[in-house]
C-alpha positions as CSV (number, residue, x, y, z in Angstrom):
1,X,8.2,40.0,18.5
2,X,9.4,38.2,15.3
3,X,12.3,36.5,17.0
4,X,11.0,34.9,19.8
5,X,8.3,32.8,17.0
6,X,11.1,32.0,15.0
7,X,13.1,28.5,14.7
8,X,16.5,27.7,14.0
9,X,18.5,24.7,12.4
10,X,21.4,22.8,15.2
11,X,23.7,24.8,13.1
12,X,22.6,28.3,12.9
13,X,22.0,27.8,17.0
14,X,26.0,26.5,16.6
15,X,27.1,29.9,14.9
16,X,24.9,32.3,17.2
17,X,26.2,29.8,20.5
18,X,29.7,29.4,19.2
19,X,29.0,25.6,20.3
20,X,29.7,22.9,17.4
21,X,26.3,21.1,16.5
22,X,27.9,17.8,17.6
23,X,27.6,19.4,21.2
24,X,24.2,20.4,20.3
25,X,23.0,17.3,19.2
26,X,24.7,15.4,22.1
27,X,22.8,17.6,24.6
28,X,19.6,17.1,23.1
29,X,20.1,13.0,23.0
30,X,21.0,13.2,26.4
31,X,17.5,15.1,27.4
32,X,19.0,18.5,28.1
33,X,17.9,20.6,25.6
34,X,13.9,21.7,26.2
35,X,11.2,19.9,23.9
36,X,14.1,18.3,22.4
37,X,14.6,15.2,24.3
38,X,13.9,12.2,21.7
39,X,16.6,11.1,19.1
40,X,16.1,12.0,15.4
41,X,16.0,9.5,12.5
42,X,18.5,10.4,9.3
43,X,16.9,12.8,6.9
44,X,15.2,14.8,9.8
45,X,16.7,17.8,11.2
46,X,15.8,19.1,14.6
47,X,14.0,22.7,14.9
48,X,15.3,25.3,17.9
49,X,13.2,27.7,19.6
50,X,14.6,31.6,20.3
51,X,14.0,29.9,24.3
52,X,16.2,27.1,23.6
53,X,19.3,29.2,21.5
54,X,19.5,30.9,24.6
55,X,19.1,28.3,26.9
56,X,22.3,26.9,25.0
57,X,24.4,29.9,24.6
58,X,23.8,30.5,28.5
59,X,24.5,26.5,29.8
60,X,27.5,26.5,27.4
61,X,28.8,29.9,28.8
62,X,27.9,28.4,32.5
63,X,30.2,25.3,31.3
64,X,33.1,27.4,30.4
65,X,33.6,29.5,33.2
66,X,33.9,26.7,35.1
67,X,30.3,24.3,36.1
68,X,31.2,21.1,35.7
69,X,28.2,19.3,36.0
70,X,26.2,19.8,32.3
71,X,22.9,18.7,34.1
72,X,23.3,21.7,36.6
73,X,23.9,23.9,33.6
74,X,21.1,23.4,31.7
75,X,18.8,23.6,35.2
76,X,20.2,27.1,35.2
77,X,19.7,27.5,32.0
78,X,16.6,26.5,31.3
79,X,15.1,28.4,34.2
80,X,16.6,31.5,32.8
81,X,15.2,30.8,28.9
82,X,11.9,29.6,29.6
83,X,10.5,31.3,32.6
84,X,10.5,35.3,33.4
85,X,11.0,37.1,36.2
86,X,8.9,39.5,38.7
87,X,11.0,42.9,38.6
88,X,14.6,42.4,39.8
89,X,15.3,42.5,43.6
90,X,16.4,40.9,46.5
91,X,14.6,40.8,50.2
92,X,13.9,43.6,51.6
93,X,15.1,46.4,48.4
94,X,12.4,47.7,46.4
95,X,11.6,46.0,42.7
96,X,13.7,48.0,39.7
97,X,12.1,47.5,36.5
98,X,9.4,45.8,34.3
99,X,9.5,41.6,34.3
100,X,12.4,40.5,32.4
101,X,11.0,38.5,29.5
102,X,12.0,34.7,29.2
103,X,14.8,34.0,27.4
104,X,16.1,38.1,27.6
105,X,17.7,40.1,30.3
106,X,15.8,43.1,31.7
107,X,16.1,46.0,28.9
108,X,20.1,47.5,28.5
109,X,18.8,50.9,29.8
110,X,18.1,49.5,33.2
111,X,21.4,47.4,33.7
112,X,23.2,44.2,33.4
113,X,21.5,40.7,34.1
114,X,23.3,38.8,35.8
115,X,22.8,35.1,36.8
116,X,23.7,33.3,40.0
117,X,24.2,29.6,40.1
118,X,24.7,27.5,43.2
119,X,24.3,24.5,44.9
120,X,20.8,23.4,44.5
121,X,19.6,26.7,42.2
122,X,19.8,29.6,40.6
123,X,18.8,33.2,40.6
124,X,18.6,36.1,38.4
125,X,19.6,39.9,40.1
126,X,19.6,43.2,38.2
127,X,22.5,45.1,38.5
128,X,22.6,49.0,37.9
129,X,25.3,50.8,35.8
130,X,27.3,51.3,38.9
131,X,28.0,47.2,39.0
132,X,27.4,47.0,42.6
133,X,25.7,43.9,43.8
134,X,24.5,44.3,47.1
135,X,24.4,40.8,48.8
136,X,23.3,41.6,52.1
137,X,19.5,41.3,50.9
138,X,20.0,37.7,50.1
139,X,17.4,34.9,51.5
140,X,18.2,32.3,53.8
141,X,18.0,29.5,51.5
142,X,21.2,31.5,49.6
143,X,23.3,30.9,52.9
144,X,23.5,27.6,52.3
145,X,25.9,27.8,49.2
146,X,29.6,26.6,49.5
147,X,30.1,28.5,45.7
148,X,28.7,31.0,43.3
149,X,29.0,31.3,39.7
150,X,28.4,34.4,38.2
151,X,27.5,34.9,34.4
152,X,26.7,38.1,32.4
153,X,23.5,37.1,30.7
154,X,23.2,40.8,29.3
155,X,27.0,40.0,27.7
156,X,25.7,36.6,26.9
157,X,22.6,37.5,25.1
158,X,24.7,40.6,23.2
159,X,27.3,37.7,22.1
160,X,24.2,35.8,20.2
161,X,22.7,38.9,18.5
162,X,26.0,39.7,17.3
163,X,26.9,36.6,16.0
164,X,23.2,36.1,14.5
165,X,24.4,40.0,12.9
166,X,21.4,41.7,15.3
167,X,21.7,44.9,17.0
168,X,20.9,43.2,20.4
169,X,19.9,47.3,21.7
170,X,17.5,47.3,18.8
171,X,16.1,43.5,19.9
172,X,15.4,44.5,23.6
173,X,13.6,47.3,22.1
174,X,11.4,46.1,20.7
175,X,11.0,43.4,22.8
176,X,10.0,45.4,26.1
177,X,8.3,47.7,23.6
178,X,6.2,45.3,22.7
179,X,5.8,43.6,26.1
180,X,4.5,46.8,27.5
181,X,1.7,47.3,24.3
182,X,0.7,43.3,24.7
């Protein structure tokens, strides 16, 4: 798929993100950003992966719906854009669909993506069109949470496409359809 080999300048990742590049850059000074972690010189311009646009868009989302911790963010984040997933499902239910590719939610015909932060980690659950998330499934190591934060990567990753003017349908497309040919 075209997109996931392309790159982007700080301020095409700041339109499709709706962050400012000044965050952008800050982020990636501070380490945060994947494969962006040294300082540029003037007259050099820093190059962003499809993986890291999203890993943005979803920290920045993470940050305004209330994480306060930017490090924790980008954890979440960056587990999310750079790493897929085995079929969605919690212990004990049965998988539902394909492995979600990195950087994409699972394919809009089987759902929303959603993704759970908490203390010490994150996790990504499929949720049919009904939007019922059973919980009762959940590991042990989930008990352990105080808090949740909940965020729509499916909404998330629809935001960016539309911003970028994509038809984000049309992207997981041709994204899972090329995932199940490769």
């Amino acid at each position: 798929m075209e997109l996931l080999n392309q790159t982007f300048t700080a301020q095409s990742v700041a339109l499709a993100t709706g962050c400012t590049s000044k965050q952008i850059t800050d982020w990636c000074n501070l380490g945060r950003v994947v494969g962006q972690r040294e300082p540029l010189g003037r007259g050099h311009s820093r190059k962003f992966s499809w993986f890291n646009l999203m890993e943005i868009a979803i920290a920045a989302e993470l940050m305004n719906i209330g994480m306060s911790s930017v490090q924790d963010a980008f954890a979440a984040s960056q587990k999310f854009a750079h790493s897929g997933e085995s079929p969605s499902h919690w212990v004990g239910e049965e998988p539902i669909g394909p492995p979600r590719i990195p950087a994409m939610p699972w394919h809009h015909t089987l759902g929303q993506t959603l993704l759970f932060v908490y203390q010490g980690g994150s996790a990504v659950k499929l949720v049919d069109d009904g939007g019922k998330v059973n919980l009762s499934g959940i590991t042990p190591e989930y008990h352990r949470f105080t808090g949740l934060i909940v965020a729509n990567v499916s909404e998330i990753f629809m935001r960016v496409c539309n911003r970028m003017a994509l038809d984000g349908r049309k992207v997981l497309d041709e994204a899972y359809s090329d995932a199940v040919e490769g």
